[in-house]
N, CA, C and O of each residue as an XYZ file, in Angstrom:
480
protein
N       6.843     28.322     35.581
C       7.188     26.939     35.277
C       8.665     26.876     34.926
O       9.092     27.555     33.992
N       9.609     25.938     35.772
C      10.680     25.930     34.728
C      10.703     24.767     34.317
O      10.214     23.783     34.873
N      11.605     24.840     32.739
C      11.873     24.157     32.007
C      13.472     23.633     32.216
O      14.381     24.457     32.321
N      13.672     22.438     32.255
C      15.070     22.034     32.448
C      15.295     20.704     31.594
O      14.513     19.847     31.181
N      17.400     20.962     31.443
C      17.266     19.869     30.476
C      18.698     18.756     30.323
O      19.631     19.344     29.776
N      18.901     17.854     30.555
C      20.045     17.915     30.768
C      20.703     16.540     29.595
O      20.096     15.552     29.182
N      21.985     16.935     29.345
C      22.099     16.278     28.403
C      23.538     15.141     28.969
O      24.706     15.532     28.949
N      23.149     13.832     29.407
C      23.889     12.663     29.854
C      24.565     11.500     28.828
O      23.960     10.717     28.095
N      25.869     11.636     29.001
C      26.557     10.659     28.362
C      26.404      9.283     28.947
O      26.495      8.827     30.087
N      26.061      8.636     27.404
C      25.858      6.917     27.848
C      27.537      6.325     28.085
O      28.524      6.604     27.404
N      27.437      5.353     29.390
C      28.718      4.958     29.391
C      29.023      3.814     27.895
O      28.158      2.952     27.737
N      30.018      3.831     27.032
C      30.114      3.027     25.871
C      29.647      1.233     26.255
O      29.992      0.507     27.187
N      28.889      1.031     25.271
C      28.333     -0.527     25.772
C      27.287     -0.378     26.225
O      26.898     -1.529     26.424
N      26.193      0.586     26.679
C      24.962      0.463     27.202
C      24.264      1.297     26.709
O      23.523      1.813     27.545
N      24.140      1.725     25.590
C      22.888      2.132     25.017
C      21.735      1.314     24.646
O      20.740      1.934     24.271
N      21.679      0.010     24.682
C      20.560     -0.817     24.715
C      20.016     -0.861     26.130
O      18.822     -0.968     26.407
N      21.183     -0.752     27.142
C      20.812     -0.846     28.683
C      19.600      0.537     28.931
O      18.614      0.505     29.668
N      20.101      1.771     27.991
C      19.645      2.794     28.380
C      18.097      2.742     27.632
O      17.062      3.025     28.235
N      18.149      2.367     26.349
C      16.655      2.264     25.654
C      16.298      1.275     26.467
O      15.284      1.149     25.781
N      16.179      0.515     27.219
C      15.733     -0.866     27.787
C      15.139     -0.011     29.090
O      13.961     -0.222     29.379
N      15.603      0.572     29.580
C      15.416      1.396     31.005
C      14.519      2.456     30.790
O      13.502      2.608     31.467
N      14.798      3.061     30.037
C      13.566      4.330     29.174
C      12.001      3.284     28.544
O      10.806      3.550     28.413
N      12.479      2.595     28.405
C      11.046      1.765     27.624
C      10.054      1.562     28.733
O       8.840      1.768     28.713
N      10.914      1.058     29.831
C      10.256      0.717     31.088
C       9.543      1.534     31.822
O       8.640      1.113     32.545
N       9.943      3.139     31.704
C       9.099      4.206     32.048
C       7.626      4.621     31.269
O       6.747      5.388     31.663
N       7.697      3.900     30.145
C       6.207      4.249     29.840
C       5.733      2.832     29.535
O       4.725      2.737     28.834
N       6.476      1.434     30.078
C       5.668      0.699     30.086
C       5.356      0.046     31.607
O       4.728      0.782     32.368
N       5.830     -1.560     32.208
C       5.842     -1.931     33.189
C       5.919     -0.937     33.803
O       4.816     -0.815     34.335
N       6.829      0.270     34.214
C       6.962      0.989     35.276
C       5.755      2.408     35.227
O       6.218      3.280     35.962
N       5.109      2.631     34.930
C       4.918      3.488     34.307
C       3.843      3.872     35.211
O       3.572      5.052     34.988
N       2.961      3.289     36.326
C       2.549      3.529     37.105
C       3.153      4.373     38.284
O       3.014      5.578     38.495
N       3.918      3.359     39.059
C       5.184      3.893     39.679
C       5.834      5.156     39.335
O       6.041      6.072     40.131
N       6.244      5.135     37.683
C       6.928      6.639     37.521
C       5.540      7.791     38.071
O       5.626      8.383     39.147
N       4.569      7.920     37.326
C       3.927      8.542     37.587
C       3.308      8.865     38.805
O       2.696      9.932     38.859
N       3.357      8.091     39.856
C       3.536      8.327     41.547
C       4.571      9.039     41.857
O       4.347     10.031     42.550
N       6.190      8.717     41.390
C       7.025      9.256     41.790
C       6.957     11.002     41.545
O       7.084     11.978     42.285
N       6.614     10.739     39.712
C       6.778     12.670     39.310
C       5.834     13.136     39.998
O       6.246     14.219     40.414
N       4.472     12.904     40.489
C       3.316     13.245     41.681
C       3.948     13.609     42.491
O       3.766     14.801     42.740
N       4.815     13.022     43.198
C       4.734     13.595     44.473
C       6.219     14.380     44.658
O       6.377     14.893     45.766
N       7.069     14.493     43.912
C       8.477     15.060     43.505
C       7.837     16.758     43.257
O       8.122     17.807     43.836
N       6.872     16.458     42.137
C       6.092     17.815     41.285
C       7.109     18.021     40.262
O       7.814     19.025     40.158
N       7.130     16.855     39.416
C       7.931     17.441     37.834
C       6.383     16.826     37.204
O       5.969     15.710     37.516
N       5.751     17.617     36.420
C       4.376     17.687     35.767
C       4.708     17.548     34.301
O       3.784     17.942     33.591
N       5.883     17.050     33.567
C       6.357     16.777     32.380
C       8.171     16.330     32.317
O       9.054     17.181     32.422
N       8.395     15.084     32.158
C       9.804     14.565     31.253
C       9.508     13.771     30.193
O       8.534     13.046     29.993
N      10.544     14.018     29.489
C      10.700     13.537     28.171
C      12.358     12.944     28.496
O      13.105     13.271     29.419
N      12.618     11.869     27.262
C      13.775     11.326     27.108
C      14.143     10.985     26.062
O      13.458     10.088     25.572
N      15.239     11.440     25.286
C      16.054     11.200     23.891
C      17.065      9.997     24.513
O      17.348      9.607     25.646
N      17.459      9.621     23.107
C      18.397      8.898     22.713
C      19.223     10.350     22.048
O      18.444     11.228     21.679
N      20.308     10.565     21.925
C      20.621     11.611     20.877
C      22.303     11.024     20.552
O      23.148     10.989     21.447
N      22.540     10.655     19.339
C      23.875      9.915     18.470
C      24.567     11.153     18.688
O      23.945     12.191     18.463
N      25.640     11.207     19.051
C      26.444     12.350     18.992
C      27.615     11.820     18.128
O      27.687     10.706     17.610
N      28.641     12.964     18.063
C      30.204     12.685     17.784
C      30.976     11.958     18.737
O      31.604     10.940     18.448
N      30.926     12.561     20.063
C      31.329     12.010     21.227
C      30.231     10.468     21.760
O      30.282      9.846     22.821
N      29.526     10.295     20.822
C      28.951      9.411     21.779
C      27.151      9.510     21.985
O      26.599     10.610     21.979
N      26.372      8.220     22.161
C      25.279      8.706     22.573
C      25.032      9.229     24.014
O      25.564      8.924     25.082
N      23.984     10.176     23.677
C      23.551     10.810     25.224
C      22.296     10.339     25.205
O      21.590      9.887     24.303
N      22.080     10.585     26.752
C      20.879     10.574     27.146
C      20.729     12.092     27.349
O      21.635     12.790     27.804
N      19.155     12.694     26.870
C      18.732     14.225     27.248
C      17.371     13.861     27.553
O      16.553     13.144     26.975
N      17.334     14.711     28.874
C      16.320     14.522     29.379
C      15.611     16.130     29.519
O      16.306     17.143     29.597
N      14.315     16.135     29.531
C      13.945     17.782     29.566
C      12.464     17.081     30.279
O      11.761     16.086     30.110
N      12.513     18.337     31.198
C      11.810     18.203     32.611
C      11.059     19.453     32.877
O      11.710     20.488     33.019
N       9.391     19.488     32.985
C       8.977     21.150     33.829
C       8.971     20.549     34.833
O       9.088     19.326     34.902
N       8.780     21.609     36.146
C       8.141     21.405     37.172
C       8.058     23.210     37.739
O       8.848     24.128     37.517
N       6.895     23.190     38.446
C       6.834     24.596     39.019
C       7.977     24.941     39.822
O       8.324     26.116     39.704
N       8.849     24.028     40.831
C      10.106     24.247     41.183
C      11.279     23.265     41.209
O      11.757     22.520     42.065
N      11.588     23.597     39.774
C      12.902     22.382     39.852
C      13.687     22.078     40.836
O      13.761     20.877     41.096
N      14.548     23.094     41.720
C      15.080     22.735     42.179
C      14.937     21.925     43.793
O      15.567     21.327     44.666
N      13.391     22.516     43.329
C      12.832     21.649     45.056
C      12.677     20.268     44.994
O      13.044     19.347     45.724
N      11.634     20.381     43.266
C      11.883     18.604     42.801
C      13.206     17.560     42.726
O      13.317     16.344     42.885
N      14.048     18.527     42.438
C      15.475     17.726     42.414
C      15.833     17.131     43.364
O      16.156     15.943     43.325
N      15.844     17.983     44.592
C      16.252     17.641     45.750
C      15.485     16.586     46.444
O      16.110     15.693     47.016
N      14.230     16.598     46.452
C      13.042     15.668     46.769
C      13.785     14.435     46.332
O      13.999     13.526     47.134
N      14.241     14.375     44.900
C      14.016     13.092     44.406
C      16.033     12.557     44.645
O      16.267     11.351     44.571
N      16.892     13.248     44.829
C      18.423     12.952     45.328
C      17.771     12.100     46.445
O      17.791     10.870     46.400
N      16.964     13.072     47.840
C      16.440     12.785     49.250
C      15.871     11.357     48.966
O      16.496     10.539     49.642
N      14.957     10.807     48.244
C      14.187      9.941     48.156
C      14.557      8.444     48.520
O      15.460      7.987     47.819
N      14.083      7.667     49.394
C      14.799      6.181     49.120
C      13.258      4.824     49.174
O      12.998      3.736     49.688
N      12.540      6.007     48.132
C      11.540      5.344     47.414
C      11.969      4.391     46.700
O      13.007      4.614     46.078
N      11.252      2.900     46.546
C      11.499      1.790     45.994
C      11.635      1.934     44.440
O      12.621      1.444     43.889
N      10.647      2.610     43.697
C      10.626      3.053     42.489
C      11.677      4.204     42.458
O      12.070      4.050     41.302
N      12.401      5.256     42.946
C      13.341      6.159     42.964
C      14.558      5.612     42.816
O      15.321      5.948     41.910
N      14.883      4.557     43.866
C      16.194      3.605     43.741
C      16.426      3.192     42.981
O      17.610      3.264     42.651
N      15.512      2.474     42.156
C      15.706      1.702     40.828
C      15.824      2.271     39.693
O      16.381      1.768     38.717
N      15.019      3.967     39.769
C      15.615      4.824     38.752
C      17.135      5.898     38.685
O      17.776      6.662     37.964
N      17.091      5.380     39.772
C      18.981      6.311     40.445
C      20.064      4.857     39.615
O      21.036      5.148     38.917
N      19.680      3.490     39.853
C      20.691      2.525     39.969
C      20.688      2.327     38.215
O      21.586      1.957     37.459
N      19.216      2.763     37.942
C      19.504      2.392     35.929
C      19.973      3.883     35.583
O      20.872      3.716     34.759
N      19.847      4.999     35.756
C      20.838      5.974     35.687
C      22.312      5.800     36.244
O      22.880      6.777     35.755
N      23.009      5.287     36.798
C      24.187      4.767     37.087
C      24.868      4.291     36.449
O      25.999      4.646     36.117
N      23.716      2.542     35.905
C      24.925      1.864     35.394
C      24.293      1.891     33.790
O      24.151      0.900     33.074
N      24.067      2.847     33.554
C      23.624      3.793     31.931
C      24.654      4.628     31.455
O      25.221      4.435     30.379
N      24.973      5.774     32.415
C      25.116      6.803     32.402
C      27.000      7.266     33.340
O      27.922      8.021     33.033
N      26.789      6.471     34.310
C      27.264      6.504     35.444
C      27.249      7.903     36.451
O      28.244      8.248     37.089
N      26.088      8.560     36.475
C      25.513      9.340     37.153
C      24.872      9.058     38.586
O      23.755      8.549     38.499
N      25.301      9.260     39.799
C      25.063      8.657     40.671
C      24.059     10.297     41.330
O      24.376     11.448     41.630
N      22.692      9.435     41.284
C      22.130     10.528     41.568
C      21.455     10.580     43.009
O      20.521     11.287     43.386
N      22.010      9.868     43.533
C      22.030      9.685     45.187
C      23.136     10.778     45.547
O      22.894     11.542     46.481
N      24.231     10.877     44.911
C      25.163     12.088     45.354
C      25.369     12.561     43.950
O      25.941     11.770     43.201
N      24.919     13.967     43.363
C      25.039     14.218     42.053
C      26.848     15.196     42.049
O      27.349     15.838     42.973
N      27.122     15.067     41.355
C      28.427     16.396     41.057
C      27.919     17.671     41.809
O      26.837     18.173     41.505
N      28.672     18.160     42.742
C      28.421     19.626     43.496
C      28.093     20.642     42.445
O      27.142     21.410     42.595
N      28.933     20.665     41.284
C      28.583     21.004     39.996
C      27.911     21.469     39.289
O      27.689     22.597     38.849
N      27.457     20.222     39.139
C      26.110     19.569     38.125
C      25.074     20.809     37.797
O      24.387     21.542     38.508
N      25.260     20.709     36.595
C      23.835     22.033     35.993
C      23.040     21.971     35.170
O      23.655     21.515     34.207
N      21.911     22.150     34.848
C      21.469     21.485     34.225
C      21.593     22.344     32.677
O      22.328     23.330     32.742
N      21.038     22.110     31.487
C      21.537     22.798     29.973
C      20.888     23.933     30.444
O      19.855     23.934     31.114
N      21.845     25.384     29.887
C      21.134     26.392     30.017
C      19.612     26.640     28.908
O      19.634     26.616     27.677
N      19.018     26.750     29.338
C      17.649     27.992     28.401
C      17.610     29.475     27.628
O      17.217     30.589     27.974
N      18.073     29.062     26.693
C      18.550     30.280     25.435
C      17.221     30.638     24.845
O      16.855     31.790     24.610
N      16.573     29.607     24.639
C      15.020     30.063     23.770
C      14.095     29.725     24.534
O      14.403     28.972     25.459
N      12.689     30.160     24.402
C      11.338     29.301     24.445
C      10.531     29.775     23.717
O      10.579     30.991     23.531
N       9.518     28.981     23.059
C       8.532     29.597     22.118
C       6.844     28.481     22.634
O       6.764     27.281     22.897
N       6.400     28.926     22.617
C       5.101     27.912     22.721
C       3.678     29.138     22.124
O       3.479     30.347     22.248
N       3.185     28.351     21.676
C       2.159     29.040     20.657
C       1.166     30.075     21.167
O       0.838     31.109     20.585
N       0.729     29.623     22.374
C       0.353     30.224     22.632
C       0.807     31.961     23.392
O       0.114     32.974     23.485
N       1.663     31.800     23.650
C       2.903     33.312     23.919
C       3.106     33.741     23.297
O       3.615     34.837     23.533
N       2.911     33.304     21.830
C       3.602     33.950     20.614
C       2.620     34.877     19.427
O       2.851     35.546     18.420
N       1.233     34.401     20.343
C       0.433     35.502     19.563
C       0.348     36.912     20.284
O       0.299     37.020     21.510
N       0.338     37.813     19.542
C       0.447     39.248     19.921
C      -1.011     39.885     19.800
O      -1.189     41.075     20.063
């Protein structure tokens, strides 16, 4: 399984845009999302708000059995529900995830602990 996580700066002025857009994933949209992570194969995201020094971020942390196949699936995608989550990541974030940074990486993985691994 990997675990991935990435931590996105809100553009200043839209952190209500960004809680407004996140709300929508586990409410109105929330059907839809869950078609999309189906058929992408991310089987868990989560989404912070996180106040920084620099600023709020958005962090997002994601499994899927192959991230990077899911990633690509979902850049590829010009699913109706996909578009609309590329265009509120945009004008959130200004992350254009129709063409991401050649870059782009996601937070490295220093730890993991889950309870059940941890008994000996």
């Amino acid at each position: 399984m990997d675990h991935t996580c990435f931590a996105l700066p809100v553009i200043a002025g839209q952190t209500e845009r960004a809680r407004t857009f996140m709300r929508q994933l586990d409410g109105p949209r929330r059907t839809e999302f869950d078609r999309s992570e189906r058929r992408i194969g991310i089987s868990k995201e989560l989404w912070f708000l996180a106040p920084l020094p620099s600023g709020d971020h958005l962090v997002g942390y994601i499994e899927a059995v192959d991230f990077a196949r899911a990633f690509e699936a979902f850049i590829a995608s010009r699913d109706a529900f996909d578009m609309w989550f590329k265009a509120e990541m945009l004008a959130a974030t200004g992350l254009d995830m129709n063409n991401p940074p050649a870059d782009a990486k996601p937070a490295e993985l220093l730890s993991h602990y889950e309870a059940a691994s941890a008994a000996v």
